[in-house]
C-alpha positions in Angstrom: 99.4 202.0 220.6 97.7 203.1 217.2 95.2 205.9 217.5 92.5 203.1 216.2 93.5 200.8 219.0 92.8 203.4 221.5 89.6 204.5 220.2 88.6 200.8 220.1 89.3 200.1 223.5 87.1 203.0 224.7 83.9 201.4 223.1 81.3 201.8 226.5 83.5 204.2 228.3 81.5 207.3 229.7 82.5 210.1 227.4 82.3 213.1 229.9 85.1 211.4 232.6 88.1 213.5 232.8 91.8 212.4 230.4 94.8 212.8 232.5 98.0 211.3 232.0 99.2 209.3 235.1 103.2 210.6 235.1 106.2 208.2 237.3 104.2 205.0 238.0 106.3 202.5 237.7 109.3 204.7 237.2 112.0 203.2 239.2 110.7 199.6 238.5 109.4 196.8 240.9 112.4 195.3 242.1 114.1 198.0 243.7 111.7 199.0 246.6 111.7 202.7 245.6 107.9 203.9 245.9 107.4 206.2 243.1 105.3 209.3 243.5 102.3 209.6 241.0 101.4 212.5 239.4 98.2 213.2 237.5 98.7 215.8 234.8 96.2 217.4 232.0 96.8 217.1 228.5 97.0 219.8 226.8 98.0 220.1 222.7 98.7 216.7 220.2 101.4 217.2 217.5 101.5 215.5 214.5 105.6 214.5 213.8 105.7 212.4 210.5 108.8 209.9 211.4 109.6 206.9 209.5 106.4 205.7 211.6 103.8 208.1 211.8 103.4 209.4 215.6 101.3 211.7 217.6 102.7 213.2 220.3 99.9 214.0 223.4 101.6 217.0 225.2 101.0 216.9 229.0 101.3 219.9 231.2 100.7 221.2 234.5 98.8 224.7 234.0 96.6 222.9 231.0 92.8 222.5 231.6 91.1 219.1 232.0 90.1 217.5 228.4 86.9 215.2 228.5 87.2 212.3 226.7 84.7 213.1 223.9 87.1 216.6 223.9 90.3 214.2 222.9 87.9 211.4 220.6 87.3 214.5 218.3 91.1 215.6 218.3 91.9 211.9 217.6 89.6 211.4 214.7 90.9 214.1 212.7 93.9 212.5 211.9 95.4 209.3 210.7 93.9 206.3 212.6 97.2 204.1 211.9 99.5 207.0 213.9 101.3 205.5 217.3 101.0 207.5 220.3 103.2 209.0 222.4 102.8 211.3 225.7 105.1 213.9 225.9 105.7 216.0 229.4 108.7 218.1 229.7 112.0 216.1 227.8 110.2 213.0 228.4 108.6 210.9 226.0 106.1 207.8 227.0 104.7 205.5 224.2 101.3 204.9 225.2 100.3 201.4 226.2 96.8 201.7 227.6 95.0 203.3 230.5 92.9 202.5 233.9 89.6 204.6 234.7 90.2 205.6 238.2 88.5 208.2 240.8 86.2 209.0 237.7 89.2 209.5 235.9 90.8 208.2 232.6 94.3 207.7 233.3 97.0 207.2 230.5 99.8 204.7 230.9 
């Protein structure tokens, strides 16, 4: 998803809910009856990597402090709009597709 996609999407959203990315839904895949363990983890730094598409790499970890959404709308806007972007926690490296807004929480998918 493009950083102008995202930013789109949020339109009405409620700017002070808290931005965590929502790490090993879905990990193991429907069919094979493995009930994956969720993990809700803070963002902490973006990096810019100039590929032959332009990316943005959302780096996730564990001992980061919670962002607020209006903290990661003014990080976003200082860059490219057309950028994709990624999440990146630990060697792994998620292309973002969306999110869902639950316990008062922004979660990245």
């Amino acid at each position: 998803m493009r950083i102008v996609d995202f930013l789109t999407l949020l339109g009405g959203t409620n700017q002070q809910i808290i931005v965590q990315y929502e790490y090993g839904a879905n990990r193991h895949g429907k069919r094979t009856g493995i009930v994956d363990k969720v993990q809700f983890i803070n963002l902490s730094t973006l990096e810019i990597v100039d590929a032959k598409q332009p990316q943005i790499y959302l780096t996730a970890a564990d001992t980061a402090k919670p962002k607020h959404l209006w903290e990661l709308i003014l990080l976003l806007k200082q860059h490219n709009l057309q950028r994709f972007m990624y999440v990146r926690y630990g060697a792994y490296l998620h292309p973002l597709f969306g999110y869902r807004i639950g316990d008062n929480k922004l979660l990245l998918a």
